[in-house]
Backbone as numpy.savetxt, mean C-alpha at the origin, in Angstrom:
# Nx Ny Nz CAx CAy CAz Cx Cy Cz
-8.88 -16.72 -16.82 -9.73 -15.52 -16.82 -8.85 -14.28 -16.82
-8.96 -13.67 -17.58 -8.28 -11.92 -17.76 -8.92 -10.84 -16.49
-8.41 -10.36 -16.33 -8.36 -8.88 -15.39 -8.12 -7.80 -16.02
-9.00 -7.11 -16.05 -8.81 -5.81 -16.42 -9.59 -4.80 -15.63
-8.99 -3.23 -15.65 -9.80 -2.37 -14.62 -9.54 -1.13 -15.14
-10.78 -0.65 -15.61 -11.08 0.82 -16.15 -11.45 1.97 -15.38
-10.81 3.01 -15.14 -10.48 3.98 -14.21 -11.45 5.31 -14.70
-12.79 5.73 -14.25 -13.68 6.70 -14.57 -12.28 7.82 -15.03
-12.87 8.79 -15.30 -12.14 9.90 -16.08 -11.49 10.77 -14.76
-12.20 10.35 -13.54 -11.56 11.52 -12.53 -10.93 10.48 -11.84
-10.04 9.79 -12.36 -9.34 9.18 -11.62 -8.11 8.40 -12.04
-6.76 8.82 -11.57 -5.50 8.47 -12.53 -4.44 7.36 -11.57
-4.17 6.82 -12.58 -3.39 5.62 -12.21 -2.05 5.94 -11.11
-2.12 5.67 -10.23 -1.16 6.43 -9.64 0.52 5.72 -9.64
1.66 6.44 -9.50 2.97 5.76 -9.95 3.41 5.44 -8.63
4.83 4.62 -8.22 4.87 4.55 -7.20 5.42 5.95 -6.77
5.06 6.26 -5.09 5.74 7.40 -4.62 7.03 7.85 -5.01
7.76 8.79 -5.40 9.19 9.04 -5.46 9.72 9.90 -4.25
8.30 10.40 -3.37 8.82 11.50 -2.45 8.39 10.93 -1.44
9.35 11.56 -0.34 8.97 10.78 1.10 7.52 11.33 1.76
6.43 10.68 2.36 5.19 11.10 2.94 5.35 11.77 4.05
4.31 12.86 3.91 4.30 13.61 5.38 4.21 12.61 6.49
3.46 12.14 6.48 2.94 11.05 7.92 3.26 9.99 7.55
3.88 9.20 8.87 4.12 7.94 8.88 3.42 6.76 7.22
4.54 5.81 7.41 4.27 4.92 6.47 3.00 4.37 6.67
2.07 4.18 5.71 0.80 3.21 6.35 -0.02 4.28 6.66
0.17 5.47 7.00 -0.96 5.97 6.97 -1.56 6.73 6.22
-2.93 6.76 5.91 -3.29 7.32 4.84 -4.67 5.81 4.10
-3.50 4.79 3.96 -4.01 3.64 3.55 -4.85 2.87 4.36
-4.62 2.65 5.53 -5.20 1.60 6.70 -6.32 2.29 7.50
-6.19 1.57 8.31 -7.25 0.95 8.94 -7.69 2.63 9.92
-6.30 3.19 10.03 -6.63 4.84 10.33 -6.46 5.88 9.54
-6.77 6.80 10.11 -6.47 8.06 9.12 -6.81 7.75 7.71
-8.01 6.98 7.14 -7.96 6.72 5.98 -9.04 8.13 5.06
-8.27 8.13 3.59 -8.98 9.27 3.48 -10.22 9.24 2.78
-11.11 8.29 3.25 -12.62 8.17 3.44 -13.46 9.00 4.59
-12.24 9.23 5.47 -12.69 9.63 6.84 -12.63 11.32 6.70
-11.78 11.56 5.91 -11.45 12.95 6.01 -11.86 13.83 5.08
-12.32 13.00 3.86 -12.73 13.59 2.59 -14.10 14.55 3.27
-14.30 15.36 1.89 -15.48 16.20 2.07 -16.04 15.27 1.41
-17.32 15.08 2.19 -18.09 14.13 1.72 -19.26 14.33 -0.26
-19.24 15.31 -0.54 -19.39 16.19 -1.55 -18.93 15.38 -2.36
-17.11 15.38 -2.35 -16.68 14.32 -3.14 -16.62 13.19 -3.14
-17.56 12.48 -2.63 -17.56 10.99 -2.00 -17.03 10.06 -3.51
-17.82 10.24 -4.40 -17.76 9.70 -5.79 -17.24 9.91 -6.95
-16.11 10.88 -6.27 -15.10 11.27 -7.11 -13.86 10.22 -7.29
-13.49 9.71 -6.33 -12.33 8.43 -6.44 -13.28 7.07 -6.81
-13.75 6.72 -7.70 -14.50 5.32 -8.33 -13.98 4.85 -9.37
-14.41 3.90 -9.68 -14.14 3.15 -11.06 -14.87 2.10 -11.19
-14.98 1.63 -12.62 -15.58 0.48 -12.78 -14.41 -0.88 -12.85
-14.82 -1.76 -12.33 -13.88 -2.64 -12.69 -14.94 -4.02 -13.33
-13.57 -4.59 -14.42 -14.11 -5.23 -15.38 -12.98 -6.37 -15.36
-13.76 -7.78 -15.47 -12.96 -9.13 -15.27 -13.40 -10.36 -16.20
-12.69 -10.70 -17.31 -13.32 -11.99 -17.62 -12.98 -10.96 -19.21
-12.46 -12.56 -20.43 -12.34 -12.24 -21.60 -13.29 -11.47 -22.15
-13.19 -10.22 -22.66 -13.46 -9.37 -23.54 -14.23 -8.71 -22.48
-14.36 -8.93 -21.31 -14.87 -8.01 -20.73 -14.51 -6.27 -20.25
-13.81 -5.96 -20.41 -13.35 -4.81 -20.55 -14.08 -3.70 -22.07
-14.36 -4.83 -23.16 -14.83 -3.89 -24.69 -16.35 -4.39 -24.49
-16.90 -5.24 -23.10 -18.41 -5.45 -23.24 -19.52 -4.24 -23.25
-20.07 -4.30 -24.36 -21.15 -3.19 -24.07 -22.23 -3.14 -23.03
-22.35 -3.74 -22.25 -23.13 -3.94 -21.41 -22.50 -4.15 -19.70
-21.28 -3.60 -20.00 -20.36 -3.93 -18.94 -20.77 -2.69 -17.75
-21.37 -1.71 -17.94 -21.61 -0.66 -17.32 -23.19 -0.22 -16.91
-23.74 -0.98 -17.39 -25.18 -1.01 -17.43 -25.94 -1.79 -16.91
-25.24 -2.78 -16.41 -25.79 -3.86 -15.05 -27.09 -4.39 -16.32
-26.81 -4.91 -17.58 -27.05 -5.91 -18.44 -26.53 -6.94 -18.81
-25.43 -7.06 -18.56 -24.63 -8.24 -19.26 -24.98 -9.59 -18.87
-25.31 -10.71 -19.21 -25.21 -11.64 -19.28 -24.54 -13.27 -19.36
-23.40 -12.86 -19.92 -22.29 -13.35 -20.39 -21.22 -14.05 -18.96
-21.87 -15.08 -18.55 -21.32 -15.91 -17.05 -20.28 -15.56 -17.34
-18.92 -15.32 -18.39 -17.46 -15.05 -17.72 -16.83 -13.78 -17.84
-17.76 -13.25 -17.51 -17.63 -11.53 -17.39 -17.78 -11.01 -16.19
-17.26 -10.15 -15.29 -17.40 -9.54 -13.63 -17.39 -8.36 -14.05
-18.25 -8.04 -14.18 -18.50 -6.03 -13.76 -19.53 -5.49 -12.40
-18.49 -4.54 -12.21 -18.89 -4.18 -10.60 -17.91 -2.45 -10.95
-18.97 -1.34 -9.85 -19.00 -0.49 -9.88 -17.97 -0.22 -8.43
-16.74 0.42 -8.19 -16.51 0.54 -6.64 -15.97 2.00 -6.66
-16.46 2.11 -5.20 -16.12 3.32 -4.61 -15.24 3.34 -2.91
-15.57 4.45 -2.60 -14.22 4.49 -1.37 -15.64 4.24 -0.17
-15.79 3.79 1.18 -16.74 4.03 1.83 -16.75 5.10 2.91
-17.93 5.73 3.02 -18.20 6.94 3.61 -17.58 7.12 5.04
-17.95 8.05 5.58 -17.00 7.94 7.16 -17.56 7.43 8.10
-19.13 6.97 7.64 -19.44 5.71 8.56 -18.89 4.71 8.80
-18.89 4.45 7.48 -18.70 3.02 7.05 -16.78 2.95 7.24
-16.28 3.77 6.83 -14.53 4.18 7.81 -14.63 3.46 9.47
-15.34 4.28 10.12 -15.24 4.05 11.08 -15.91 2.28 11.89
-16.60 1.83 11.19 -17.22 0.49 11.65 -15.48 -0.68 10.68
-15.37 -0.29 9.47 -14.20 -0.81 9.37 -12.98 -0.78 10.09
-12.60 0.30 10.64 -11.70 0.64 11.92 -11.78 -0.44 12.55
-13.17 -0.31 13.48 -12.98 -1.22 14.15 -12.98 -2.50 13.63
-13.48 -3.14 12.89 -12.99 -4.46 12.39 -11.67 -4.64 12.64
-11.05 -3.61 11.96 -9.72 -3.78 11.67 -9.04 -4.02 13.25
-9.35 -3.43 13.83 -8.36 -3.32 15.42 -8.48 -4.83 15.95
-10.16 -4.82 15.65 -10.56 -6.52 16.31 -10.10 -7.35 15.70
-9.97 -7.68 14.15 -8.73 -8.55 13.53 -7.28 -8.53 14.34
-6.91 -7.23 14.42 -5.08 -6.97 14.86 -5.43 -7.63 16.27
-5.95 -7.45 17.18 -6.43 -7.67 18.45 -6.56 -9.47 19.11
-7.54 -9.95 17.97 -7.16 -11.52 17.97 -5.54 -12.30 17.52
-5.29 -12.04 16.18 -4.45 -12.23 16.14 -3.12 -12.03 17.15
-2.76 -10.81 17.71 -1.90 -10.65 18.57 -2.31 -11.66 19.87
-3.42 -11.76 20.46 -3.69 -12.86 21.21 -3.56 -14.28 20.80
-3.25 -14.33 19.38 -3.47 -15.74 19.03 -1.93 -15.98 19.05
-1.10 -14.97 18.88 0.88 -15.08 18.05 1.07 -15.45 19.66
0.22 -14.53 20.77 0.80 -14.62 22.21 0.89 -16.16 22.97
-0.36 -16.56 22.67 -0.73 -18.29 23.07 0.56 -19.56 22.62
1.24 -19.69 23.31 2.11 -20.32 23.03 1.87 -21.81 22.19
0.64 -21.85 22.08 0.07 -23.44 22.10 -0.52 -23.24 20.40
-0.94 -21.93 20.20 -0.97 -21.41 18.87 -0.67 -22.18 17.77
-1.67 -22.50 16.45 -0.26 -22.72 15.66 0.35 -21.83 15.17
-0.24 -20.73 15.11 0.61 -19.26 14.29 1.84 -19.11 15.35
1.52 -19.22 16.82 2.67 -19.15 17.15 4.18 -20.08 17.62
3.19 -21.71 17.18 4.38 -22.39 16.56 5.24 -22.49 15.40
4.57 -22.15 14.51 5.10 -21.58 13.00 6.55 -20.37 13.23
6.06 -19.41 14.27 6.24 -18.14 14.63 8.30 -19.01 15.16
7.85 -19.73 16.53 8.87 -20.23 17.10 9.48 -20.77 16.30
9.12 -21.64 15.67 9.96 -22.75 14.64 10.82 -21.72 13.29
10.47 -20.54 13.39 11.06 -19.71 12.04 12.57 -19.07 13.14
11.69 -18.79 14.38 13.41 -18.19 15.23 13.86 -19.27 15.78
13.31 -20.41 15.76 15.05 -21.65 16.62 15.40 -21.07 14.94
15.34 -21.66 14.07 16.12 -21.89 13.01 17.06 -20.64 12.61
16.53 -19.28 13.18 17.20 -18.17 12.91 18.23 -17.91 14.42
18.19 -18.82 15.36 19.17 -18.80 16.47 20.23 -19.71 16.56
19.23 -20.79 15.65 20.23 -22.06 15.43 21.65 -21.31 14.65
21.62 -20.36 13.71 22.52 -19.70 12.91 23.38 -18.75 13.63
23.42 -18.51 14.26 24.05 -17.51 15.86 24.72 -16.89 15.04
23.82 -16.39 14.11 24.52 -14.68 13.29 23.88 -13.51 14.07
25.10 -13.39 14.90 24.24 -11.89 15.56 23.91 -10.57 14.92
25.11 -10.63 14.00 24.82 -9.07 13.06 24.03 -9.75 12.31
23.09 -10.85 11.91 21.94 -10.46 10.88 20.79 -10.34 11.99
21.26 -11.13 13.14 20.00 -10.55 14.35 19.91 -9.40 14.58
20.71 -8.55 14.47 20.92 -6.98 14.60 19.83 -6.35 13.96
20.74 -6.66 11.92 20.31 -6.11 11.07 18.75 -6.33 11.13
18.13 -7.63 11.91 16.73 -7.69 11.22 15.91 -6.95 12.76
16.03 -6.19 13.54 16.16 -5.79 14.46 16.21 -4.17 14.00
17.20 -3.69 13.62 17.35 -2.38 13.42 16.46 -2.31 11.77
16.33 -2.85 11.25 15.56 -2.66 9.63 14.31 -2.78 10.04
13.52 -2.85 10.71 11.95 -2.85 11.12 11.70 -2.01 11.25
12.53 -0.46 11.11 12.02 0.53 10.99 12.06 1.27 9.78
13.06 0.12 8.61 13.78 0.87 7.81 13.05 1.94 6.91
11.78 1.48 6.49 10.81 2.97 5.80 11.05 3.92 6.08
10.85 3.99 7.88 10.91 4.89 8.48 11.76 5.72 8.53
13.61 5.40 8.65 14.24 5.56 8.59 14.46 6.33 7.59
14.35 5.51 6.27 15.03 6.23 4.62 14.20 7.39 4.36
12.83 7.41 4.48 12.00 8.34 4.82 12.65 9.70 5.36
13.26 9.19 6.68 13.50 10.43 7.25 14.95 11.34 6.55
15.77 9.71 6.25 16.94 10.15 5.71 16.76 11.45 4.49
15.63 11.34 3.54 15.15 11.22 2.08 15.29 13.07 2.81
14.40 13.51 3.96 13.89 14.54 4.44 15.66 15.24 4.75
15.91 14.87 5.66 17.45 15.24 5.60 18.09 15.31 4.50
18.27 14.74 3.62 19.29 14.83 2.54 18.88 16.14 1.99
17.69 16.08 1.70 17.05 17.70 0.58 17.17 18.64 1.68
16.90 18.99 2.92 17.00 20.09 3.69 18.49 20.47 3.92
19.47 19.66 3.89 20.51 20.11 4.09 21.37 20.46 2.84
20.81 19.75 1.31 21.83 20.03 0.36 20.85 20.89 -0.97
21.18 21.77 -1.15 20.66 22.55 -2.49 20.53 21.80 -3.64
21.74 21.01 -4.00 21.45 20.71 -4.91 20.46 19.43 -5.13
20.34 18.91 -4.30 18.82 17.99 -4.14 17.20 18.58 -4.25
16.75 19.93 -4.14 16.13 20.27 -3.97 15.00 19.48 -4.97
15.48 19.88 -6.24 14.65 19.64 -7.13 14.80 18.22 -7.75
15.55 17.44 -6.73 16.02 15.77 -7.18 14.57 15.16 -7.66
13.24 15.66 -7.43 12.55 14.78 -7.92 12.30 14.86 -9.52
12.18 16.54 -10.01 12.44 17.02 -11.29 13.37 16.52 -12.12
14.63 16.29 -11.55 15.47 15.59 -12.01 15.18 13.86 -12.45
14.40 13.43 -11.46 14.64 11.68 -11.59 13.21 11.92 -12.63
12.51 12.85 -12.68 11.47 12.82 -13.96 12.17 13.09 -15.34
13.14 14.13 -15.26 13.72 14.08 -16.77 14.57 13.26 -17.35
15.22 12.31 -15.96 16.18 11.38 -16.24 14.91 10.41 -17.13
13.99 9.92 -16.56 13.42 9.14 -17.34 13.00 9.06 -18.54
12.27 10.71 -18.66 12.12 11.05 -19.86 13.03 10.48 -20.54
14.48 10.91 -20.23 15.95 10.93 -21.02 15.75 9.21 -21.63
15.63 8.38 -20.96 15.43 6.97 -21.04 14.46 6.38 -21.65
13.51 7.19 -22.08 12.41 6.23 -22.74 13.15 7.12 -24.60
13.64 7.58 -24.38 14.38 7.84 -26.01 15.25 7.24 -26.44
15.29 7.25 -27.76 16.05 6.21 -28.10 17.90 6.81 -27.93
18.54 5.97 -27.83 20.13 6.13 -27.38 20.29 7.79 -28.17
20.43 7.40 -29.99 20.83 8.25 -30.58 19.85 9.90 -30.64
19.04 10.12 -30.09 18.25 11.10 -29.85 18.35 11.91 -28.49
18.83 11.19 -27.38 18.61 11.88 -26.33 20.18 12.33 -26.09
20.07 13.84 -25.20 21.54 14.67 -25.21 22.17 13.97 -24.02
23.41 13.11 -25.11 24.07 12.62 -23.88 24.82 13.10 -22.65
25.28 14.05 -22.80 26.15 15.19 -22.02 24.83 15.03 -20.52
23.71 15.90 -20.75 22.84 16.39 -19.68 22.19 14.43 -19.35
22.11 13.74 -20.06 21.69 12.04 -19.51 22.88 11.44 -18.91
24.02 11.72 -18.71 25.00 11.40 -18.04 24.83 12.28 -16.79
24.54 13.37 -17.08 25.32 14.56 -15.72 24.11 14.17 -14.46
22.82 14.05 -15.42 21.65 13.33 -14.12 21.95 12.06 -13.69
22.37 11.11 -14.17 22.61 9.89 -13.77 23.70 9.73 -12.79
24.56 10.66 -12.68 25.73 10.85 -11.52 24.72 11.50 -10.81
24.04 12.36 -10.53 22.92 13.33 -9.72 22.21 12.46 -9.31
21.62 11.40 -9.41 20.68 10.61 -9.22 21.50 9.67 -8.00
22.55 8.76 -8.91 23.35 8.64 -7.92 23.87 8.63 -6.65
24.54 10.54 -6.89 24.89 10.95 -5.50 23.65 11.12 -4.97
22.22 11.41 -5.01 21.83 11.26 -4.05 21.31 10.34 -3.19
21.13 9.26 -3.91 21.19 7.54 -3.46 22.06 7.58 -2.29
23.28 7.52 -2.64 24.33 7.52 -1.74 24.11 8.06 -1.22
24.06 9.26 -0.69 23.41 10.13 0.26 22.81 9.69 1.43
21.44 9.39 0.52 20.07 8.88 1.09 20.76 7.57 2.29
21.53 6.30 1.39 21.72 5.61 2.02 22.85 5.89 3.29
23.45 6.95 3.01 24.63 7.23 4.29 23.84 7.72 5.06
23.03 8.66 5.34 22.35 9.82 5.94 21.20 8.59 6.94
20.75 7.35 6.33 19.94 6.17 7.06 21.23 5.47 8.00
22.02 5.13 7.06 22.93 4.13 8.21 23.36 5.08 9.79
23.37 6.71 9.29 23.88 7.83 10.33 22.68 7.60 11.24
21.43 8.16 10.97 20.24 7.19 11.76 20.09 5.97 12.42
20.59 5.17 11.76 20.38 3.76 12.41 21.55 3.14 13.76
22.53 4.12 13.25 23.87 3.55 13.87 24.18 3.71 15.85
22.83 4.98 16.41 22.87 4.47 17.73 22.41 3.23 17.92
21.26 3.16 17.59 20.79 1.32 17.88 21.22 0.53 17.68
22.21 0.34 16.45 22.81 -0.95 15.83 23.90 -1.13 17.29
24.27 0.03 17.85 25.61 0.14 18.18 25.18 -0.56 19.92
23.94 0.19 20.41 23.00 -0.42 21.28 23.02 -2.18 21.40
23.07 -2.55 20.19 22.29 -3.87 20.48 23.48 -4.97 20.70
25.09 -4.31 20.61 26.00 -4.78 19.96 26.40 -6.18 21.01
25.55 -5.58 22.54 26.80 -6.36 23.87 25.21 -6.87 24.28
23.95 -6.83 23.46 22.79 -7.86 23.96 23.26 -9.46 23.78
22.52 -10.30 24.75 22.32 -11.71 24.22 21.35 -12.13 23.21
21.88 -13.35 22.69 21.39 -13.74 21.73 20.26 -13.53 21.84
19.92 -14.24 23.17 18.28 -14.56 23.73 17.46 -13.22 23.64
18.07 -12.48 24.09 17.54 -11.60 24.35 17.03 -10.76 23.15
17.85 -10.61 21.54 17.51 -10.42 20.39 16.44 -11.12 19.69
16.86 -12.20 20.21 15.61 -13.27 19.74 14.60 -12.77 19.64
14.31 -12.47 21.49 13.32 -12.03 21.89 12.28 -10.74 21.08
13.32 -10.18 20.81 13.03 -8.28 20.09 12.56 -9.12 19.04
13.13 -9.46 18.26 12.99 -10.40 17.00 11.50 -10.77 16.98
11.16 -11.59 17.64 9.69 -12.11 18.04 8.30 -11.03 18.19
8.93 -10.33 19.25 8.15 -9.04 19.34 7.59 -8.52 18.07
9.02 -8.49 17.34 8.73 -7.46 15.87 7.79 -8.18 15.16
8.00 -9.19 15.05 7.04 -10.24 14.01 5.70 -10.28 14.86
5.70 -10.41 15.90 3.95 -10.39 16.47 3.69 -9.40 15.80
4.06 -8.23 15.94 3.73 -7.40 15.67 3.38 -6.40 14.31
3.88 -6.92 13.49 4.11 -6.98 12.04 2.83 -8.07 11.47
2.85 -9.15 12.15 2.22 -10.09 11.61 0.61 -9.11 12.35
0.24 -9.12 13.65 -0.97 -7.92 13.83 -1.34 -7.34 13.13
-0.25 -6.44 12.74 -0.78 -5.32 11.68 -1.61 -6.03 10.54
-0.69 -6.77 10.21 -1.07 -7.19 8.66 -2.60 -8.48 8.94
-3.03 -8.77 9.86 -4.16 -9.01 10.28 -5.17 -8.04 9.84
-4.89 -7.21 10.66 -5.82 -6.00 10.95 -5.80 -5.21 9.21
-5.02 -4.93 8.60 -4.78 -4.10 7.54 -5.90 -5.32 6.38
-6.05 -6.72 6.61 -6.19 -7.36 5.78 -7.82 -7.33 5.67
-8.25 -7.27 7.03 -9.20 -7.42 7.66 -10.27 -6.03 6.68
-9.84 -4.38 7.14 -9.99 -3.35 6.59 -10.22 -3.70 5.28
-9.18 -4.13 4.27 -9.52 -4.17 2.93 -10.87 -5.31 2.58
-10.87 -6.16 3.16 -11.82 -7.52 3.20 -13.20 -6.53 3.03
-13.46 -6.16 4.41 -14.57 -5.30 4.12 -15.39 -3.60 3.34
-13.84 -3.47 3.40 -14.00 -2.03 2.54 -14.37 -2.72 0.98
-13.59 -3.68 0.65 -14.33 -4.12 -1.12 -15.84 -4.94 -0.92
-15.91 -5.53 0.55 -17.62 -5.96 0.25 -18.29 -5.01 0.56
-18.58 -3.69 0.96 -19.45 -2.53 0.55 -19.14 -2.13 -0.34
-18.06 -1.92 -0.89 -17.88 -1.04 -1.78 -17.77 -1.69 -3.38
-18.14 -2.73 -3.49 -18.17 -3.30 -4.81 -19.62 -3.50 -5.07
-19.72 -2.29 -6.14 -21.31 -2.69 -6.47 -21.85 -2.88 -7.81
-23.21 -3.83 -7.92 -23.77 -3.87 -8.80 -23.57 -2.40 -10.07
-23.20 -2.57 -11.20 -23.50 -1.80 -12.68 -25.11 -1.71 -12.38
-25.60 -0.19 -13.22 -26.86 -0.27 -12.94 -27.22 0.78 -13.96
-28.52 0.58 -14.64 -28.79 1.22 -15.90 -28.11 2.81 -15.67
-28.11 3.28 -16.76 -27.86 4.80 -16.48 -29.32 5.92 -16.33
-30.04 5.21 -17.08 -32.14 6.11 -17.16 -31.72 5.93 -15.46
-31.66 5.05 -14.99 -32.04 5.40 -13.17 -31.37 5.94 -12.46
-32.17 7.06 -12.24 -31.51 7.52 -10.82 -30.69 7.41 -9.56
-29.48 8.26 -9.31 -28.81 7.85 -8.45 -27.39 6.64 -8.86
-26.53 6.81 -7.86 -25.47 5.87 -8.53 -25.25 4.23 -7.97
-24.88 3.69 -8.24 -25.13 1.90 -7.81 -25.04 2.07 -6.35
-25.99 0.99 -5.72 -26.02 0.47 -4.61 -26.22 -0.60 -3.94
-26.53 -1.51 -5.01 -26.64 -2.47 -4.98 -25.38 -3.44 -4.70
-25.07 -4.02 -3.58 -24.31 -4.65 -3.39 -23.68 -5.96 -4.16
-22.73 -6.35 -4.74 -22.44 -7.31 -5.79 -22.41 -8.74 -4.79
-21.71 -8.87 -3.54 -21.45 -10.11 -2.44 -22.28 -9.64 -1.34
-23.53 -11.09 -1.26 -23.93 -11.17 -0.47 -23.56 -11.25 1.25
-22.47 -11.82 1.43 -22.08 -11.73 2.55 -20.73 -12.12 2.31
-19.66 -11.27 3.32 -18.06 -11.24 3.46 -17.70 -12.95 3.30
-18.24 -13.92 3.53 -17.58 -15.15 2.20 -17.85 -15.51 1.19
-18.92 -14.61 0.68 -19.65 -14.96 -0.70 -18.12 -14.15 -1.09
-17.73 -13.06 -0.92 -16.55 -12.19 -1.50 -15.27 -13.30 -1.09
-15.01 -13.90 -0.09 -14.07 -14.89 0.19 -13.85 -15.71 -0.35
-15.05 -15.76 -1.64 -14.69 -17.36 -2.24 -14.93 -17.19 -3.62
-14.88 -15.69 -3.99 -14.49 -15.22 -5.74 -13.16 -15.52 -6.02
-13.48 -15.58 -7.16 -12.24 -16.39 -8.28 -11.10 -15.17 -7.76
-9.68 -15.91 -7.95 -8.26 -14.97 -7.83 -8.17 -13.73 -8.49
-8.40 -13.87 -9.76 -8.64 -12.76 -10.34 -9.53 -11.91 -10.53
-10.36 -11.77 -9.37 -11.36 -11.04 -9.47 -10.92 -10.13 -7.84
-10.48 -11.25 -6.90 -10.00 -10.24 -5.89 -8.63 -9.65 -6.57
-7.80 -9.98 -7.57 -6.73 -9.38 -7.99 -6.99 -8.12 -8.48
-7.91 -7.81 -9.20 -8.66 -6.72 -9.64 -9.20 -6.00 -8.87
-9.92 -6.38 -7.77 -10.63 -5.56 -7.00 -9.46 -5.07 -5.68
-8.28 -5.66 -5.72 -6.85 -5.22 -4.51 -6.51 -4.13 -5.57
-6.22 -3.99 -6.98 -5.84 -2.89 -7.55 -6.29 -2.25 -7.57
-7.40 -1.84 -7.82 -8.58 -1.12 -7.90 -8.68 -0.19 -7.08
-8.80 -1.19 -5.68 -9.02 0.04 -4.63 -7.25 0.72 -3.97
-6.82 -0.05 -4.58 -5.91 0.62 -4.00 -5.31 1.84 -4.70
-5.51 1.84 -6.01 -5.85 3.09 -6.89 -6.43 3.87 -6.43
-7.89 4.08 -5.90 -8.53 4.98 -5.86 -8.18 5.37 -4.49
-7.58 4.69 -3.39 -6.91 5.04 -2.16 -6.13 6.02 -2.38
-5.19 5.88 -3.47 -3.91 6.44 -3.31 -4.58 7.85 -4.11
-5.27 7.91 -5.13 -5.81 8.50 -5.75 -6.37 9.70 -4.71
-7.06 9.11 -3.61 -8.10 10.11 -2.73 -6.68 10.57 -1.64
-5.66 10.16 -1.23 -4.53 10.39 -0.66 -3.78 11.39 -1.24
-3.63 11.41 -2.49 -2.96 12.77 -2.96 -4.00 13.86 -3.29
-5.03 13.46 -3.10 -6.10 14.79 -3.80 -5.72 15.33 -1.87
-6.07 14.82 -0.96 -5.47 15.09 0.34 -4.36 16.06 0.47
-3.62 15.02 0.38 -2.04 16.10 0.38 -1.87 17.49 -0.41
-2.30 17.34 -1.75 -2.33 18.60 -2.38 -3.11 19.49 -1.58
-4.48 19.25 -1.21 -5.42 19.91 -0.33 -4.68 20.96 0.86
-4.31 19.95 1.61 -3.24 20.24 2.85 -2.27 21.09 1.89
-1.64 21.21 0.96 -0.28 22.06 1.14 -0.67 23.31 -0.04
-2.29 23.28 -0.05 -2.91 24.69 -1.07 -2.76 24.85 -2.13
């Protein structure tokens, strides 16, 4: 079965970030601060799309009109959900992170025999500097992030490094003999140094803690080690939980255009009727929204900075 997903006109494919986020990693997207919650509600139906699944379904004429017929075709209308519906997902989400962390805690667990059986095997190896490294890198977003913020505040000629890594590309989608080699060299050292940068300016960050952890016991890393993964593994409970139910409201029935008002009709009857659609239909519907997330996240940020 094919996947495909057609993006209404007010709404653009977004690239990955090149610039570091105001607020913490993760937020914006999850289970808080999401910008369903914050939007003016006015624009509720401005971040949507239709999404379309199943051969030729994407050129179906009837793909938008809640007519089609055609059993290997999925058309469904989605949107972002309101700040009600934000907030009842919230909590889902916490109560997902919430069990789970009780479940990693239960020693008798199997998640948290799985959990144990991954660190004997990582103690059995009595590499302390990769116990370190995986120890001090649990923050690393965070970190390069901040580094990313440092590097441009302190050096001029970074300022406009993102302008730059846009024309470098430009420079790159031309062919060899067309693009001016002189200025596609001089960015590619620019690009470069600020890599290097970036990455010295993180290790300068990281290097009280690394230096911290240097005279711990094994056991005792272990331990941190464990922590991190409960905790990691929580999140990603809880984060999974949020999306689960944000696509079963928010995936709805196509519906003539003569009628009034925009779809509401719910496409999954209940959160396992959605649990037990074909791969490529939740593959489509994880892009989808996560498009129009990121989509309603920068209409945000621009907002915020006027």
């Amino acid at each position: 079965m094919e996947a495909a997903t057609q993006p209404t006109d007010s709404t653009v494919t977004p690239e990955a970030p090149e610039v570091p986020p105001t607020d913490a990693p993760g937020e914006g997207n999850g289970p808080e601060g999401t910008p369903a919650e914050t939007r003016d509600s006015s624009r509720m139906f401005e971040f949507s799309r239709y999404v379309h699944v199943g051969p030729g379904a994407e050129q179906c004429e009837d793909g938008e009109n809640g007519q089609c017929q055609n059993p290997a075709h999925f058309h469904a209308w989605i949107r972002l959900p309101n700040q009600f519906q934000a907030s009842s997902l919230r909590e889902k989400s916490e109560a997902a992170t919430a069990r789970k962390l009780r479940t990693l805690r239960d020693e008798e667990s199997d998640s948290r025999v799985i959990l144990d059986t991954e660190l004997e095997e990582f103690a059995r190896a009595n590499d302390r500097d990769a116990m370190i490294e995986q120890i001090v890198n649990a923050d690393f977003l965070t970190d390069h992030y901040q580094a990313m913020r440092d590097v441009v505040e302190e050096n001029e000629d970074f300022k406009t490094v993102e302008d730059d890594r846009e024309r470098l590309r430009a420079l790159e989608a031309k062919p060899e003999e067309e693009r001016p080699e002189e200025e596609f060299e001089q960015l590619q050292k620019h690009i470069a140094a600020y890599s290097d940068a970036v990455n010295a300016q993180r290790d300068l960050i990281q290097e009280p803690l690394k230096t911290s952890l240097q005279d711990t016991p094994v056991e005792e890393l272990i331990e941190q080690i464990r922590e991190q993964r409960i905790q990691v593994l929580g999140r990603e409970a809880g984060e999974q939980a949020y999306s689960q139910w944000e696509w079963f409201i928010g995936t709805l029935k196509p519906k003539s255009p003569d009628k009034p008002g925009m779809p509401s009709e719910r496409v999954y009857g209940s959160i396992d009727h959605l649990m037990g659609a074909a791969p490529e239909i939740i593959g489509a519907l994880q892009d989808a929204f996560r498009e129009i997330e990121a989509a309603a996240g920068r209409s945000l940020q621009e907002a915020a900075n006027g």
